[in-house]
N, C-alpha and C positions, 0 to 999 in steps of 0.2 A: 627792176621791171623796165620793158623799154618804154616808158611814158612818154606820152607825145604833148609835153607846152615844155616851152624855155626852159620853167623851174627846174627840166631836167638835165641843164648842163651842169659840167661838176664844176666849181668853182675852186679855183684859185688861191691855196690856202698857205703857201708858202711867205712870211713874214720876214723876210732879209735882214733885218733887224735884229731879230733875235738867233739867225743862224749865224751870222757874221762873227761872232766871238766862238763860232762852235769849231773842235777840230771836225778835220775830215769825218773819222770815224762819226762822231757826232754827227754830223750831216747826215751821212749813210742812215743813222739812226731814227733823226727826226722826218724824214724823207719818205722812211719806210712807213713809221706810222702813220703818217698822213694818208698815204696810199691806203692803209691796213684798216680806217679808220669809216672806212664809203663801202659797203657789201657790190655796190654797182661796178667798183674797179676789182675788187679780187673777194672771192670766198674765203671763210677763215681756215686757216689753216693752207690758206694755197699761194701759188707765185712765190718769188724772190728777190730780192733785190742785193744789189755787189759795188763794190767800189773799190778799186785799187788806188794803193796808198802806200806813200813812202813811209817808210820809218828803218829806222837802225836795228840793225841786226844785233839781238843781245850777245852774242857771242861777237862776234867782229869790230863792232861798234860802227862799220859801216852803213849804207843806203841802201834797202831794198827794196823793192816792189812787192808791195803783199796785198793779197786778193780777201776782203772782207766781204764773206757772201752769209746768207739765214743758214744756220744750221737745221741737220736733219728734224723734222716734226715743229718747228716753231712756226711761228703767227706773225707775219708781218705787223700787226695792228697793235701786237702788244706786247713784244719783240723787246728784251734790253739788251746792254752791249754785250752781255755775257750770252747772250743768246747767236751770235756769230760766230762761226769759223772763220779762222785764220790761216791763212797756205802763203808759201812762198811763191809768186809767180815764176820764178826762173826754175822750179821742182817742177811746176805743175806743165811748163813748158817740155823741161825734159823725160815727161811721161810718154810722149808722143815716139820716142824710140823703142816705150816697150811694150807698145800697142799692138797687139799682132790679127786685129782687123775685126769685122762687126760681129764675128761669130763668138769672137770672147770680149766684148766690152764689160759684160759683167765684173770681169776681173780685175778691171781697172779701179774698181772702189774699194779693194783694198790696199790698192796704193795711195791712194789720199792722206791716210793719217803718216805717212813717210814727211810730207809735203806740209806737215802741221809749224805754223809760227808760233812762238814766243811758250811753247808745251800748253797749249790753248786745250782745253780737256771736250770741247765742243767738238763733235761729230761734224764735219762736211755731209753734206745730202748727196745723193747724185748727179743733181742738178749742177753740183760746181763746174764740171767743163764745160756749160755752157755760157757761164758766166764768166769764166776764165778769159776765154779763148775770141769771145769778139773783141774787136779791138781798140774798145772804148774805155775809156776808165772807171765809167758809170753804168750800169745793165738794169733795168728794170724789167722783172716777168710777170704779168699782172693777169688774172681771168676774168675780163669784163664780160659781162653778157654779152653789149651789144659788139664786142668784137669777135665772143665765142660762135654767135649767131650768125658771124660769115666765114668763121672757120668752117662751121659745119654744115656748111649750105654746097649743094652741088656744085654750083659754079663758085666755090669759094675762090680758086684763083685769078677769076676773072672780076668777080664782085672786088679785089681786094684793088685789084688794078684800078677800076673801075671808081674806087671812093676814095683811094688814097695815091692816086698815078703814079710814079715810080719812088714816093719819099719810104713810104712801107711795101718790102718786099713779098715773098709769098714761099713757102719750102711746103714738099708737100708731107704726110703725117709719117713722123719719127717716132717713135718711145723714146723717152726722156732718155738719155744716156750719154755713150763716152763720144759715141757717133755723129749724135744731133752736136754736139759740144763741134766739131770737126766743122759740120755743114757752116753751122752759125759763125765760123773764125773764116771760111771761105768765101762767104756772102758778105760778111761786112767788109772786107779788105777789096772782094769785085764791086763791091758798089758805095763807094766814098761817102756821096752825097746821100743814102738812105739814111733815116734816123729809128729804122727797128723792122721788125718782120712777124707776119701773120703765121703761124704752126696750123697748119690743115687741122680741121678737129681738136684745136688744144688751147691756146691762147695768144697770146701777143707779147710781143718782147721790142723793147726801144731799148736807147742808149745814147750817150751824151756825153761831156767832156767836163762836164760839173756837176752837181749834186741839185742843183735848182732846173739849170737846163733840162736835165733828165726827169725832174718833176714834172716840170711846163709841158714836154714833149708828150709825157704818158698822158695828162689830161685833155693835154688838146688833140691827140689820136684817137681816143674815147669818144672825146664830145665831137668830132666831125664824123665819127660811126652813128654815133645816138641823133648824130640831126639828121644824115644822111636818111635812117630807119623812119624818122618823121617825116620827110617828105614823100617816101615810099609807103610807108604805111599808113596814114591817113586815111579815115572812112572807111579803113578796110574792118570785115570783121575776121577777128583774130580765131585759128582752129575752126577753121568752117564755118562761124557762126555757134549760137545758144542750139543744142539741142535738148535741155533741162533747163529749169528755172531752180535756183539753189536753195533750200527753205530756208525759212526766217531762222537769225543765229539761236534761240531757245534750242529749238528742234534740232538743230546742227550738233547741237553739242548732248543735247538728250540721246541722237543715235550712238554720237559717239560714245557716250557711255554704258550702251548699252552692247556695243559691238568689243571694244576694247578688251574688256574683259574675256570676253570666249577668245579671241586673237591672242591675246596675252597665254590663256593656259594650255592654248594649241603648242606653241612656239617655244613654252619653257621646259619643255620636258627634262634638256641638258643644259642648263641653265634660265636662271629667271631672268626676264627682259624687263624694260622698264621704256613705257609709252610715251610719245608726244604727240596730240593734235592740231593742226592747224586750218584754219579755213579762211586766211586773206584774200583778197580780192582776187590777187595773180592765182594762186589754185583755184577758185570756184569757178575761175572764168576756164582754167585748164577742164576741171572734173565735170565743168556744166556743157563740155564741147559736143561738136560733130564728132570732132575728129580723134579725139581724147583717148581711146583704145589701139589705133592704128598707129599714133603717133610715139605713146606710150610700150608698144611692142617693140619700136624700134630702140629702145635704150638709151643712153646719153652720151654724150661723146668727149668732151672734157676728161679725160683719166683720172683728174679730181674728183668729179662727179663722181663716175662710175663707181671708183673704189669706195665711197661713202653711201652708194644709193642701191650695189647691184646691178647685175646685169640687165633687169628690169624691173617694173612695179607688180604687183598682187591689183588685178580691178576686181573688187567689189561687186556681187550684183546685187546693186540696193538701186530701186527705182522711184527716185523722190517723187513722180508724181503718182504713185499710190504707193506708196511708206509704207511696208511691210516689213516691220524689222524683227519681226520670230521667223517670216521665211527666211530673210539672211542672214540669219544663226542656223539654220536651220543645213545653211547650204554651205557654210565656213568649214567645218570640215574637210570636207571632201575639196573644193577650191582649195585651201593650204595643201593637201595633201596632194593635189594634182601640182601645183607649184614645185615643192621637193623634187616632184618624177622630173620635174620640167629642167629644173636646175640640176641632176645628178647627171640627166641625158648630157647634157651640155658637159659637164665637167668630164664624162666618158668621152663626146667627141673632141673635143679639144685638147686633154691632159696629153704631156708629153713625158718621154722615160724618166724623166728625173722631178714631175711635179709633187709637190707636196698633199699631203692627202687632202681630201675635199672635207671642207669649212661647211660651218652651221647652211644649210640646203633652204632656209626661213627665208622669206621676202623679210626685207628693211622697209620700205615703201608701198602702201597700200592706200588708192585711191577709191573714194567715197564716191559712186555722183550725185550730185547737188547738195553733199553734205561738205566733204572734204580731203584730208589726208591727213593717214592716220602713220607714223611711225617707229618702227620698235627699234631699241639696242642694248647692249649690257649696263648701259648706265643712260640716266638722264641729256649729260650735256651731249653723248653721242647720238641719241635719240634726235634731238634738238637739231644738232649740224646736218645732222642728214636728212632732216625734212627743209634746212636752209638750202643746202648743196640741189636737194631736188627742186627748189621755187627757183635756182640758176638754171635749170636744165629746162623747167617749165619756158622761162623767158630765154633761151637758145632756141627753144624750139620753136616758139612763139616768132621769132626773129626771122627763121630761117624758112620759114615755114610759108612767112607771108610774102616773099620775097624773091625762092625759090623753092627746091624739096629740100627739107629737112634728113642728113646722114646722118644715122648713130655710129661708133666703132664699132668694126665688124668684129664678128664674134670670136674669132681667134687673136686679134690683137685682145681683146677686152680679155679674154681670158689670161694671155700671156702677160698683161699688168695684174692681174688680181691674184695671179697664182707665182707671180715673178719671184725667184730666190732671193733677188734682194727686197722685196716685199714683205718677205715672209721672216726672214729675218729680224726685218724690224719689229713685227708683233710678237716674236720670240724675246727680243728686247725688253717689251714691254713689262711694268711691275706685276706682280699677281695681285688678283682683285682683294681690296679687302672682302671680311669675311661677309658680311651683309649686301654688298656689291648686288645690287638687280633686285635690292628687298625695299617693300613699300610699307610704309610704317603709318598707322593714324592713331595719335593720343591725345586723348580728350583731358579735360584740364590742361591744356598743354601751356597754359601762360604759366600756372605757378609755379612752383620750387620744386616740387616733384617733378611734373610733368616736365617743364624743362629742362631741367637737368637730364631726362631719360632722354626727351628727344636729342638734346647734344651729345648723349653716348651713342645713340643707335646709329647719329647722323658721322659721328666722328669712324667708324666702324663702315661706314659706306652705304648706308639703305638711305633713303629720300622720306619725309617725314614732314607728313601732314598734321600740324597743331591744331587742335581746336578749343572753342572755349566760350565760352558767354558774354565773358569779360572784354567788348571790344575793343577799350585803348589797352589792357594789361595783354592782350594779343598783336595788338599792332607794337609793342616795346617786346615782347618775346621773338615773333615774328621778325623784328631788324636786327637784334642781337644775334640770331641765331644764322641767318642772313650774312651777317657780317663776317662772321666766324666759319662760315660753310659755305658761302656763295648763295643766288638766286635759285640756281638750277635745283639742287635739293631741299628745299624747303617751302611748304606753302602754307598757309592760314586759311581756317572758314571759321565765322561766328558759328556757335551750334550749340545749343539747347538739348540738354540730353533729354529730357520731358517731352519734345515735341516729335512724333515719327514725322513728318513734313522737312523739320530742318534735318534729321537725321539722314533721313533719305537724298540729301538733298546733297549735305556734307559730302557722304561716300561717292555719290553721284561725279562732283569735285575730284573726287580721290581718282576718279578712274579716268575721269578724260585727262586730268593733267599728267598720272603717272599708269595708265596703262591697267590698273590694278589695288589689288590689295594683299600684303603677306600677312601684316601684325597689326593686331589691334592690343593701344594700352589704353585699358580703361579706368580713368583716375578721375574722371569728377567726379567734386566731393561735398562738400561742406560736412560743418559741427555744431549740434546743440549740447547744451548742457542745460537741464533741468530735473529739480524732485518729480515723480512721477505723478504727485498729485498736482503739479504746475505745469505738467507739458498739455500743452492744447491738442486738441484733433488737427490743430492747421500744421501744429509744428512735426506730430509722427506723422503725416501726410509726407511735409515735406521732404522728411530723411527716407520716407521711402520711396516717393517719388525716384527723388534724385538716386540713391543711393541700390536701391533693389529694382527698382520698375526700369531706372532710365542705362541701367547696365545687360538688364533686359534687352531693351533697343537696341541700343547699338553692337551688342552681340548677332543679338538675329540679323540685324544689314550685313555684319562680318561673314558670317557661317550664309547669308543667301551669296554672299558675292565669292568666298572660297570654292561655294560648290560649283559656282559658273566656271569658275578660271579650274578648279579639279588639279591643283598644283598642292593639297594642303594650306594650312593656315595656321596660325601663331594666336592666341588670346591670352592679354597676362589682367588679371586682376591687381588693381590697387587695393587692396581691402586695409585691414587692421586689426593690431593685437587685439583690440575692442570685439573686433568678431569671435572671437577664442574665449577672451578673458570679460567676466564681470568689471563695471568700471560703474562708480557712485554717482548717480545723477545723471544718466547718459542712455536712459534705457530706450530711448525710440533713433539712437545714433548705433548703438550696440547690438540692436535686434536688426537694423536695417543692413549693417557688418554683415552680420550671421549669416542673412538670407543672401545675399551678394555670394559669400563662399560656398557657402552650400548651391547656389547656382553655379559655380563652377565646376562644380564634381559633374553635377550633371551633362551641363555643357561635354566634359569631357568623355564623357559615356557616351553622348552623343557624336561626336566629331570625330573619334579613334580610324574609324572604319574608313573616314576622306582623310586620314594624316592631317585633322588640327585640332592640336595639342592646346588644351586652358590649362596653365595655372594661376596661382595668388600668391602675391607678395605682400605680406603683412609688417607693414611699417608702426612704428610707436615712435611718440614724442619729437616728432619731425619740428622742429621750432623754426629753424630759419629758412628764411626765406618761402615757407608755407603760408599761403594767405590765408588758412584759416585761424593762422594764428595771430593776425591782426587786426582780429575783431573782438566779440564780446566771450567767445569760445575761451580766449583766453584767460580774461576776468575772469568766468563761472568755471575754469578748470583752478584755478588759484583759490577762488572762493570754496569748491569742493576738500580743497585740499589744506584750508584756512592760513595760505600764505599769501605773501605777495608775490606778483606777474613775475617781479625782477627775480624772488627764487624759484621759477618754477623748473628753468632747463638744469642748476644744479638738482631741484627733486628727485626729474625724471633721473639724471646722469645717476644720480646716488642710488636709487632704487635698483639701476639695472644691476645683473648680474656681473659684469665685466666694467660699471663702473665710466663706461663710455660714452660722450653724446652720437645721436644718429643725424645724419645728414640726407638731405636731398640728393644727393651723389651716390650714397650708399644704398638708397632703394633704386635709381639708376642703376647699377652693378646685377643687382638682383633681378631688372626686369632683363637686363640684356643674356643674362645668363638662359633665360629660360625662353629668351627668342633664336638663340644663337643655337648650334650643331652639339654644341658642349652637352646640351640637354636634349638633347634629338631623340630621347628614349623615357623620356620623364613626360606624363601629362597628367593632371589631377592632384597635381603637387602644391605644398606649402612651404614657402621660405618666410618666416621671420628676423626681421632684420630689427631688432630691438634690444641691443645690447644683452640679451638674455632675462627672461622672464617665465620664470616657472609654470603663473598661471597660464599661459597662453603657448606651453609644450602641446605638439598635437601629439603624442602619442604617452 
């Protein structure tokens, strides 16, 4: 954001000390991440940074000049050495005679990997003739706001004049290519004394003759933009002024869970999306605008941006100050649908004889007012960048807006980057999704041994997975284990009480604003009694059925109410057990509370066929490890039933089964994911027993 007090200069992070034993390369390294490390200097996933460097030629044993630039898709911020391409600069020189002019620079990017040092398996980007070809030995390409905020201002070349007088140049807007690569080796060679250049509409680029110099220069061309924007913009109010008041975050996040959901099963028809909402200060101050629809039509301008956000944003008509959020369900529909028209029109006027066919037609970005921004992608973290990349365009526009008019890329450049062959290429590149890719998952017990186990399979498989649980520290250690192993982005935690509709509601609630929706529910919470029937209390068959019949109730119905919204189908797997099938000694308000549980499934499943959500139940036996119910008294009174001790009881079980095997938490894992996945896409109302084999508890 471009904040107006001091705190907002970037600070000087470069430690001499510790680069001074670094090679070159190294430097390039540590240089980069610092850069990669501040969202105010570059968005993730964008800019570059290069640095030529000698080293010997493996084959010659002589001295080369070799061009160390980010390869294709990497992350300055968190970028290691393997993540650079390596070119010989005397190759990348002799390109230049088999350039045969702007009409084919496409071509030229498959001459790069000719031009490959040391058989380095890293991809060059496009970007490399840029970096090549100034004549620095250090290139830094960075997307600050507040420098993107004078690219894309009217008078950008004059503004640029104007705050940086002749030490940063000005080119006006290129597409990234072999051509800009040309201008940038032109400009730096006509003007000695410059130390970088402003790209119309795209970003900034310095350069230096060391790997520190080239640091200090990028920060200190930032922070004389970001003070400059402070003295100019001052007292002013940003986007016209407030024409909404934003409501209180409760409500913010209440709509959004209430809107999410119909956006979600608008949008998935050819695949399932998966949500992100955000509502920081720099959006509400955008969505609470005057000017907020006007400025918003005009799109973004950064080709960074654009490619991660769309041509434009989806506005909302939600009017926070009378909140009516069943009219604007009401009126999503038709809005989405008018958006598609909006974006197919465009790609018919633009497309050219050789474009690739036209891409999913859905806004990425959907503005709330006075709630927020809401938006969608194939997977979470891309969800996530693209509402990052839109809070940059937010503060571009914010920038340029107040200063001068604010320019988006016109519409046939922005086209010819989103539809570009080598574009497109690259998401041809890309892996196939895993199989759950864009599926949202909530499973309750999700701290114990069952439960976690399943959510690391569903999660390991690609869907995002909502744990829940009663047990608030055994969910905050599930919760970081699984974190650890999967990342932030797909994983989230809510305490929740299956007993209470308030948390339950509350839970799902959760489920939607963070991820857009809901696919699957795994329903495993559990506990175990064991008592003679003339020693169980009313409190204790209370509580097995509580929990066990009434509280799988709940969370079903929130299921089956949030499936029907989203109208994409639904996933319900029962955790139940052999116990529901088979008679079991002392156990009868555990085994009758079983029963009702599966036989609540069949039904469920009678019910949900018609919306495509398929219930079944996996019935688990003698799950010993790592089950928390077997770390209580459940296990004494099953030992006592069985008049042995605790220590024999998992050979009991093993001996008893049919095949003589123990069961794990892993293996009802296998069985849920089976009956969440496509494998079973024709199965619902079904029963997997996974108990090494057990006669009594054959369903048929």
């Amino acid at each position: 954001m471009l904040e107006t007090s001091n705190a907002a200069r970037l600070a000087d992070l470069w430690d001499e000390a510790r680069a001074a034993s670094m090679s070159e390369a190294e430097r390039l390294l540590y240089r980069s991440n610092l850069l990669g490390s501040d969202k105010r200097i570059t968005n993730y996933g964008g800019g570059n940074t290069s640095a030529k460097v000698a080293q010997n030629d493996p084959l010659t044993g002589e001295a080369v000049e070799v061009l160390w630039v980010k390869g294709s898709g990497g992350d300055v911020g968190t970028i290691r050495l393997d993540g650079f391409a390596t070119l010989y600069m005397d190759k990348l020189h002799a390109l230049k005679g088999l350039y045969r002019g702007v009409e084919h620079e496409d071509e030229m990017v498959g001459y790069l990997p000719h031009c490959t040092f040391g058989l380095n398996p890293r991809a060059a980007s496009i970007d490399t003739p840029l970096h090549a070809y100034v004549s620095r030995r250090h290139v830094d390409h960075m997307h600050p706001d507040a420098v993107i905020a004078i690219a894309a201002a009217k008078d950008s070349k004059a503004l640029t004049r104007e705050i940086f007088g002749g030490e940063i140049g000005w080119l006006p807007w290129k597409r990234p290519g072999y051509e800009l690569g040309l201008w940038l080796e032109a400009f730096s060679r006509e003007n000695p004394d410059a130390v970088g250049v402003v790209l119309e509409g795209h970003g900034l680029f310095t350069w230096a003759d060391t790997a520190r110099a080239c640091y200090e220069t990028t920060i200190r061309i930032i922070n004389r933009a970001i003070e400059w924007f402070e003295g100019r913009t001052a007292g002013k109010a940003a986007f016209g002024g407030e024409a909404y008041r934003p409501l209180p975050a409760a409500e913010r996040r209440a709509v959004a869970a209430r809107l999410m959901p119909a956006i979600r099963g608008a949008i998935s028809a050819t695949g399932h999306k998966v949500g992100h909402f955000d509502d920081q200060a720099a959006v509400l101050e955008f969505v609470c605008s005057a000017r907020m629809e006007e400025l918003a039509a005009l799109g973004t301008s950064c080709p960074d941006h654009f490619l991660r956000t769309k041509i434009r944003p989806l506005m909302v008509d939600f009017d926070p100050a009378s909140p009516n959020a069943e009219a604007t369900l009401a009126g999503l529909p038709a809005a989405i649908e008018a958006y598609r028209n909006d974006y197919a029109a465009y790609y018919e006027r633009c497309k050219r004889p050789d474009s690739p066919a036209m891409r999913d037609p859905n806004a990425v970005v959907y503005l709330v007012p006075g709630v927020g921004m809401i938006t969608f992608a194939a997977d979470k973290a891309t969800a996530r960048i693209s509402a990052e990349f839109y809070v940059n365009a937010i503060n571009v526009m914010r920038g340029a807006s107040s200063v001068s008019d604010y320019v988006g890329l016109p519409e046939q450049e922005a086209f010819d980057i989103e539809y570009w062959a080598l574009e497109e290429a690259k998401l041809q590149r890309m892996p196939r999704p895993k199989p759950l890719a864009g599926r949202v998952a909530l499973v309750t017990g999700g701290a114990g041994g069952i439960g976690r186990a399943t959510a690391a399979r569903l999660l390991a498989d690609g869907a995002c997975v909502v744990i829940a649980d009663i047990d608030a520290d055994a969910l905050d250690t599930a919760g970081d284990e699984l974190c650890g192993s999967f990342g932030n982005d797909v994983v989230r935690k809510v305490r929740l009480d299956v007993t209470s509709e308030d948390e339950i509601a509350a839970g799902f609630a959760a489920a939607a604003v963070d991820y857009g929706g809901l696919d699957i529910l795994v329903s495993n919470a559990g506990l175990a009694s064991s008592a003679p029937v003339e020693e169980t209390t009313l409190a204790l068959w209370n509580r097995n059925m509580d929990i066990l019949a009434t509280g799988y109730f709940l969370v079903s119905r929130e299921a089956f109410r949030l499936f029907r919204q989203q109208g994409i189908g639904g996933n319900v797997v029962f955790v139940a057990s052999k116990n529901g099938l088979a008679a079991s000694p002392n156990a009868s308000a555990y085994c009758t509370a079983k029963a009702a549980e599966i036989h609540l499934a069949r039904c469920l499943a009678l019910e949900g066929a018609a919306a495509q959500i398929r219930v079944n139940v996996v019935n688990p036996d003698a799950v010993l490890r790592g089950s928390k119910i077997w770390t209580g008294e459940w296990k004494e009174q099953r030992a006592a039933a069985y008049n042995m001790s605790t220590d024999d009881l998992e050979e009991h079980y093993r001996s008893r089964s049919m095949l003589k095997r123990s069961v794990y938490p892993e293996d009802i894992a296998e069985a849920v994911y089976f009956f969440v996945s496509d494998m079973s896409a024709k199965s619902t109302g079904n029963i997997i027993n996974v108990d090494a084999g057990n006669a009594q508890s054959f369903t048929r």
